[in-house]
C-alpha positions, 0 to 999 in steps of 0.5 A, spaced: 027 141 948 033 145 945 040 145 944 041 152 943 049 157 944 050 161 949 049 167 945 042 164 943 041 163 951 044 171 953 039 174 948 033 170 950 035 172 957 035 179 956 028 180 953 025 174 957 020 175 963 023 172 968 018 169 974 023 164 978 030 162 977 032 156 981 040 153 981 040 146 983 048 147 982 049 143 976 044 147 972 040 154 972 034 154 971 029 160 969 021 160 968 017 165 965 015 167 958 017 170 952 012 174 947 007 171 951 009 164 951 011 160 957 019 158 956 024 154 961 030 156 960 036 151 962 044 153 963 048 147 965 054 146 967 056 140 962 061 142 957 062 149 956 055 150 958 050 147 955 043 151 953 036 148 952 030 151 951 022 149 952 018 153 949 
């Protein structure tokens, strides 16, 4: 896992296949794939929002 920007996290948003997103209210989570690969990508509410990614 990853610490990523914002910005890093509206990009991969936008070209990521999304499959299931799940908001468990102090974080939203998306599954899914991103050039073939499985990817989870995690906003929190932390801070200004932190962002992580598991590829």
């Amino acid at each position: 896992m990853r610490k990523i920007t914002t910005g890093e996290m509206a990009e991969i948003l936008e070209i990521m296949n999304i499959k299931q997103s799940i908001d468990s209210g102090f974080a939203v989570t998306h599954h899914g794939d991103l050039d073939g690969r499985a990817i989870i990508a995690i906003s929190t509410c932390r801070g200004e929002g932190d962002c992580y990614i598991v590829d």
